[in-house]
N, C-alpha and C positions, 0 to 999 in steps of 0.2 A: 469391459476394460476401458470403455474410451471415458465413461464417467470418474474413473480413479486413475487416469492421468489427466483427467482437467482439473480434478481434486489438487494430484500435487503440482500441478502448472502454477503457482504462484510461488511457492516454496524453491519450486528445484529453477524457474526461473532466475538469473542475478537482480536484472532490476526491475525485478517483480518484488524480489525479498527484497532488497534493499530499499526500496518503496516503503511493503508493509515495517519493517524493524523500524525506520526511521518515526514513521506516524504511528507506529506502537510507544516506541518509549514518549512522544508527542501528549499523545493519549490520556496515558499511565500515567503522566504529571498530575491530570486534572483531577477537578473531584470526580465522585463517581456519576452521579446527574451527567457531569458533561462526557462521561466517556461513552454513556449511552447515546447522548445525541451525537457526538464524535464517530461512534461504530453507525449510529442509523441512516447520517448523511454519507458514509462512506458504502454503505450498502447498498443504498440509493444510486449512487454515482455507478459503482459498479455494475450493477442489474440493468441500468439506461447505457450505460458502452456495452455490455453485453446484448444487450437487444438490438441496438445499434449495428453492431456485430453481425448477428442474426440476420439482417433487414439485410444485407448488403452493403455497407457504406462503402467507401473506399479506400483508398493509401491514406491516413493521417500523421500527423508527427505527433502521436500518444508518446512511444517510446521516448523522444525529446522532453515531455513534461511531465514524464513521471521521474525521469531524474532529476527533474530540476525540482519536481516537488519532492523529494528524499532530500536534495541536496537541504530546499528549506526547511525540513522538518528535524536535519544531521545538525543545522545551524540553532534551530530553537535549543534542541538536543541537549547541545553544547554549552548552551547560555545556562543551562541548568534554572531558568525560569518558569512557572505555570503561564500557559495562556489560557484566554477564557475562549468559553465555547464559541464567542462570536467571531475567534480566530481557527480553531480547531474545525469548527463544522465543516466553512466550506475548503480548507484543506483538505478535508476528510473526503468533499464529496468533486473534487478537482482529480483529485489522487485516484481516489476509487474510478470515475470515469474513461481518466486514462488505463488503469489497470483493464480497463473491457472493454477500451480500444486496442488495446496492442496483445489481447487473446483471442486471435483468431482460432477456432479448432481445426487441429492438423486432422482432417478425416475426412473421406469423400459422401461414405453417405450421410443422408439427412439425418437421422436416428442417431447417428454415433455424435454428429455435429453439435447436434440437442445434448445430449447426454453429456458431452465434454465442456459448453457452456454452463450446464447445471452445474458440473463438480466443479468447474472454477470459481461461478459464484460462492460456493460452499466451500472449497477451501478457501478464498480469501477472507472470505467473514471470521471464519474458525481459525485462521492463521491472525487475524490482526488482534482479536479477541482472545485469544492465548498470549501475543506477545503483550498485549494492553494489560493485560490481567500480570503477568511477570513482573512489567515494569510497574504496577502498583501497590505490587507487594516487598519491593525494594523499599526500605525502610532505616538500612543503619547508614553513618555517616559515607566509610566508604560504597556503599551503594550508588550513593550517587556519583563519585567518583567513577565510576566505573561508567555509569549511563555518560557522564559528561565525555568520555573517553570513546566510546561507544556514537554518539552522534556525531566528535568531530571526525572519526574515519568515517562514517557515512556521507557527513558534508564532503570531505573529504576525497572521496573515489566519487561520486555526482559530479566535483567541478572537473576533476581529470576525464571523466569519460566526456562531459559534455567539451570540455575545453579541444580533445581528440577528434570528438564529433564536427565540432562544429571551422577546424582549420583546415 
């Protein structure tokens, strides 16, 4: 059980999902080369906060920069522009780091602990890599309409929560 709620621990998190959607339609702009290197730095990031994680760290402010990197990636979104990999990558592996600092697993023993790290790594790959994959398959004109629509509520609720947060 603890493996398949770390699985949907990005998903059914807000700004876990709102993270991955944002640097998914990010993504899904590029060509395909860079969505690879795009998912691989983001894996990267994720598996080093996740182990991070593991080791013990302690209180960070993840939660703070994974909205602000949604908020940046609601803003790309928005512009309806491609970036190149040499912007996307370390978005990808900024985002992702935070995403596995701020997944602690809710469980006491070690075994389940483990287990719920794995499935978070595993659904956040699978989650960003589903939405990257959606948004590159958007194709007709109002398509993009919709993504551009799409990023600016993600900028959107990022500056609200952060603006919340931070008065």
């Amino acid at each position: 059980m603890s493996f398949v709620s770390g699985l949907l621990q990005p998903v059914l998190t807000p700004a876990h999902f709102i993270s991955l959607l944002g640097l998914g339609l990010v993504a899904g702009r590029t060509v395909v080369s860079a969505q690879v290197q795009t998912l691989a730095a983001f894996a990267c990031g994720l598996v080093g906060g996740l182990c991070a994680i593991a080791w013990g760290i302690g209180e960070t402010p993840a939660n703070d920069v994974l909205v602000a990197m949604a908020g940046l990636c609601g803003l790309i979104a928005a512009t309806g522009i491609s970036v190149s990999v040499w912007f996307a990558a370390p978005v990808a592996l900024v985002s992702g780091a935070a995403l596995g600092f701020d997944s602690p697993p809710d469980a006491i023993l070690l075994r389940e602990a483990m287990l719920m790290l794995i499935g978070t790594a595993c659904g956040g790959i699978a989650a960003l890599t589903a939405i990257g994959t959606a948004a590159s398959a958007l194709s007709r004109p109002w398509h993009g309409i919709a993504t551009r629509v799409t990023g600016s509520w993600i900028a959107a609720i990022a500056i609200l929560v952060l603006a919340l947060r931070w008065t």
